[in-house]
C-alpha positions as a printed NumPy array, in Angstrom:
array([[  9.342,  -3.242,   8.783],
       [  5.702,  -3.541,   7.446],
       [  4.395,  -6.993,   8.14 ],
       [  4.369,  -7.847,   4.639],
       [  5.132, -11.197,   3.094],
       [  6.654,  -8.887,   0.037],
       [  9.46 ,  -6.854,   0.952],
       [ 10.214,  -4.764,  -1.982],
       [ 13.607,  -3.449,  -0.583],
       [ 14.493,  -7.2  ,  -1.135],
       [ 13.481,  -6.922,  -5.116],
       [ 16.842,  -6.8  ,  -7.4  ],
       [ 17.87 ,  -3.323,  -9.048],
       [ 16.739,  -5.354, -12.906],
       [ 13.408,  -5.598, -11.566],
       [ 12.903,  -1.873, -10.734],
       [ 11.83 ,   0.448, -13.742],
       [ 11.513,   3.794, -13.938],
       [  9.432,   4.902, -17.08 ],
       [  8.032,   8.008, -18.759],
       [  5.715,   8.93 , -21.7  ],
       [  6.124,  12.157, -24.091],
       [  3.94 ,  13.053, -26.779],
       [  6.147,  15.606, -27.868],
       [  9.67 ,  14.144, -29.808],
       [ 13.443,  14.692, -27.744],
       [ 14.918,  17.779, -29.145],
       [ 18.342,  18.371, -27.964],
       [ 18.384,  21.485, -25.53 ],
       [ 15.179,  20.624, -24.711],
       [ 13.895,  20.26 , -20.899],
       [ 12.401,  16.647, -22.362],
       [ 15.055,  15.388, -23.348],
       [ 17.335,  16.227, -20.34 ],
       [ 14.85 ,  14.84 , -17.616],
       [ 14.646,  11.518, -19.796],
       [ 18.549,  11.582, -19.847],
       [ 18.768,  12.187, -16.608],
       [ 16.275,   9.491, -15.61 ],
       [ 18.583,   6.855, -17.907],
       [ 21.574,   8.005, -16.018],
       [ 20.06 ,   7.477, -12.462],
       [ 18.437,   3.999, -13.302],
       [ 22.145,   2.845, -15.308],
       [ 23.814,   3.688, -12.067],
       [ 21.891,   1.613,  -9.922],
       [ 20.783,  -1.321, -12.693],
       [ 17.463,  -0.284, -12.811],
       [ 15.649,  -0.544, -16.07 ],
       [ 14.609,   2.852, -17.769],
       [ 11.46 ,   2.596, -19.87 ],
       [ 10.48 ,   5.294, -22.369],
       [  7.243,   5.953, -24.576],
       [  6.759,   8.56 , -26.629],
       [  4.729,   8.842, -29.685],
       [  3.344,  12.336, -31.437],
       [  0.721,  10.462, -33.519],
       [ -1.357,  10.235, -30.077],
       [ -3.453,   7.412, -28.799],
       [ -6.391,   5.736, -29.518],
       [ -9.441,   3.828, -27.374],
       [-11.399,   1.828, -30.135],
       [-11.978,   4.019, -32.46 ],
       [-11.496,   7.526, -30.638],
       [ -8.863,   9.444, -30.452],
       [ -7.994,  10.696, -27.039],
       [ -6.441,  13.379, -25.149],
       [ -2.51 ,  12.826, -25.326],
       [ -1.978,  12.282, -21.456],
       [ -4.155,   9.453, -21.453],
       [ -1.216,   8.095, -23.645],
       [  0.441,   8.064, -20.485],
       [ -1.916,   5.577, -19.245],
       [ -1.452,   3.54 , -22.41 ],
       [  1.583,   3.489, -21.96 ],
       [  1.59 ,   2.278, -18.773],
       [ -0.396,  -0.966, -19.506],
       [  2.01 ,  -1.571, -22.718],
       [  4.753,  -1.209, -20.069],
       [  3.252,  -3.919, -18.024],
       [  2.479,  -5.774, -20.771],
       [  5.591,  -5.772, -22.744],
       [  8.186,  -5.931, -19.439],
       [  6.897,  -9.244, -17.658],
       [ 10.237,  -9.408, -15.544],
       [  9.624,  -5.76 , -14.138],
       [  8.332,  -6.646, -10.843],
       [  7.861,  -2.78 ,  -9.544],
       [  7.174,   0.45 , -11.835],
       [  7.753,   3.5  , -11.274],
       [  5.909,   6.204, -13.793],
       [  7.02 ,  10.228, -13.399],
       [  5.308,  12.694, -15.964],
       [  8.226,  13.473, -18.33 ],
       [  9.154,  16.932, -16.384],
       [  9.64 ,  14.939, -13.457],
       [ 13.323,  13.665, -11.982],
       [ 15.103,  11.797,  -9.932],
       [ 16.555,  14.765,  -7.599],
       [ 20.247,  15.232,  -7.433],
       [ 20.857,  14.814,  -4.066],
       [ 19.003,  11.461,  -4.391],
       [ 21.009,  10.273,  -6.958],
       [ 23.363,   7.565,  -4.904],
       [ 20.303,   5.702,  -3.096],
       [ 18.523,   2.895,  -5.196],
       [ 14.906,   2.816,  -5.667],
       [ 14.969,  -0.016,  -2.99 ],
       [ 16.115,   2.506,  -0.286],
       [ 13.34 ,   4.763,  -0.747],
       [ 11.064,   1.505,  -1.143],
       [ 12.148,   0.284,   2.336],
       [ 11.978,   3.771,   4.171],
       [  7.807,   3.985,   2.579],
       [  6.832,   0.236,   3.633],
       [  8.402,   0.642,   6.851],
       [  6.847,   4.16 ,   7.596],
       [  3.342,   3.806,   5.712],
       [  3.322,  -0.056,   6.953],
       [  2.467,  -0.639,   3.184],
       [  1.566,  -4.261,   2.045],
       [  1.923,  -4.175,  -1.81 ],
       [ -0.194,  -7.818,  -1.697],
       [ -2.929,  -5.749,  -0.603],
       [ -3.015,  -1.848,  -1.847],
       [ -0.323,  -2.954,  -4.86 ],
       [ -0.75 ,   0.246,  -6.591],
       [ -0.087,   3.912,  -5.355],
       [ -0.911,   7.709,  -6.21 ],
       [  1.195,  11.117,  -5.641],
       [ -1.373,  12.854,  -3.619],
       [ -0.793,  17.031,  -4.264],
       [ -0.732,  19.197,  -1.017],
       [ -2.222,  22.368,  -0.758],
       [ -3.284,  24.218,  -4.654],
       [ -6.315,  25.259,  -6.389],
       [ -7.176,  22.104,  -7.81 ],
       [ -7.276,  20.33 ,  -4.508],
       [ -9.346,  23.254,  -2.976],
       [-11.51 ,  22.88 ,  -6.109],
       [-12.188,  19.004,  -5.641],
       [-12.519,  19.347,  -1.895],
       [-15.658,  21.708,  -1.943],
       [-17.178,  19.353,  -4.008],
       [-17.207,  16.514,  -1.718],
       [-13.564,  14.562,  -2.687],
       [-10.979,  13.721,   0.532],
       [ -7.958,  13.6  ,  -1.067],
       [ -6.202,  15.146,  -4.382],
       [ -4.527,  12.617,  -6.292],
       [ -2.127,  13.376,  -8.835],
       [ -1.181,  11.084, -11.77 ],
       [  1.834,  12.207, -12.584],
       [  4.162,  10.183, -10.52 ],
       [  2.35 ,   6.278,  -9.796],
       [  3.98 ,   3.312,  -8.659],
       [  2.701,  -0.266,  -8.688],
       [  4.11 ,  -3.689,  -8.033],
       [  2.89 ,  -6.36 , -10.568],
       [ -0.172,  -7.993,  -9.097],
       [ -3.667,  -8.723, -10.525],
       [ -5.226,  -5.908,  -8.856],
       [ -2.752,  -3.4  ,  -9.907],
       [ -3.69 ,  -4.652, -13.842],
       [ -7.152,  -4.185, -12.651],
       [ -6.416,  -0.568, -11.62 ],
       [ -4.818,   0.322, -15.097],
       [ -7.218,  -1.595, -17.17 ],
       [ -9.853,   0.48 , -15.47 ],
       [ -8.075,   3.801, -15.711],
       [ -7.605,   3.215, -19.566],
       [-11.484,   2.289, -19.904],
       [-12.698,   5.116, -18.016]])
């Protein structure tokens, strides 16, 4: 295992949440709704906590009103804010799932199996980014100069100061 003094296999299922933002409402039949339901299912099963945002009045930074997936990001902090006994989160874009044949392993499983291969320390790098593989965009940010493609629509972060930092500076950029 990582030589970590946090070993988030260890953390309980309550402290685990997965949680995901919609500006559009749930309407039964569609795609929205079932990945949300979904979601619920797989985090009742293993006593993870589900979180969900949605709103369709947008967000706002001062007095602007911005772009609705930087609700996402608001959300995110609000999440933190309002959910101090969440120790790890877990955000997925609301077309994204837990897959099927996942679906009887915890989120601690698949938290043990990353810290163990990827020797992560959360104490250190508490926060982490989906990084896309090969597509346009990534060939489009790598010509410019960039050495990796991150992709926001899956992030994970364990409750420390400098994961706060992270999001605080996400939502002020």
């Amino acid at each position: 295992a990582a030589a970590s003094s946090v070993q988030l296999a260890q953390l309980k299922p309550h402290e685990i949440a997965l949680m995901q933002y919609d500006s559009r409402g749930l309407v039964p039949g569609d795609y929205w709704l079932a990945s949300a339901v979904w979601n619920n299912y797989y985090c009742d099963r293993h006593g993870h906590k589900f979180i969900y945002f949605s709103t369709t009045e947008g967000c706002h930074y001062k007095f602007e009103t911005l772009a609705t997936p930087w609700c996402k990001v608001k959300a995110m902090k609000d999440a933190n804010a309002m959910f101090p006994e969440i120790k790890l989160f877990i955000y997925m874009d609301s077309d994204a799932v837990i897959d099927r044949k996942f679906q009887t392993y915890p989120v601690n499983h698949f938290l043990e199996v990353m810290q163990e291969r990827l020797q992560w320390e959360p104490e250190k790098k508490p926060i982490v980014f989906n990084q896309d593989g090969p597509c346009w965009w990534c060939s489009l940010i790598m010509r410019v100069g960039y050495t990796m493609c991150l992709n926001a629509g899956t992030v994970m972060w364990y409750r420390h100061p400098y994961s706060e930092m992270v999001l605080d500076s996400w939502w002020q950029a």
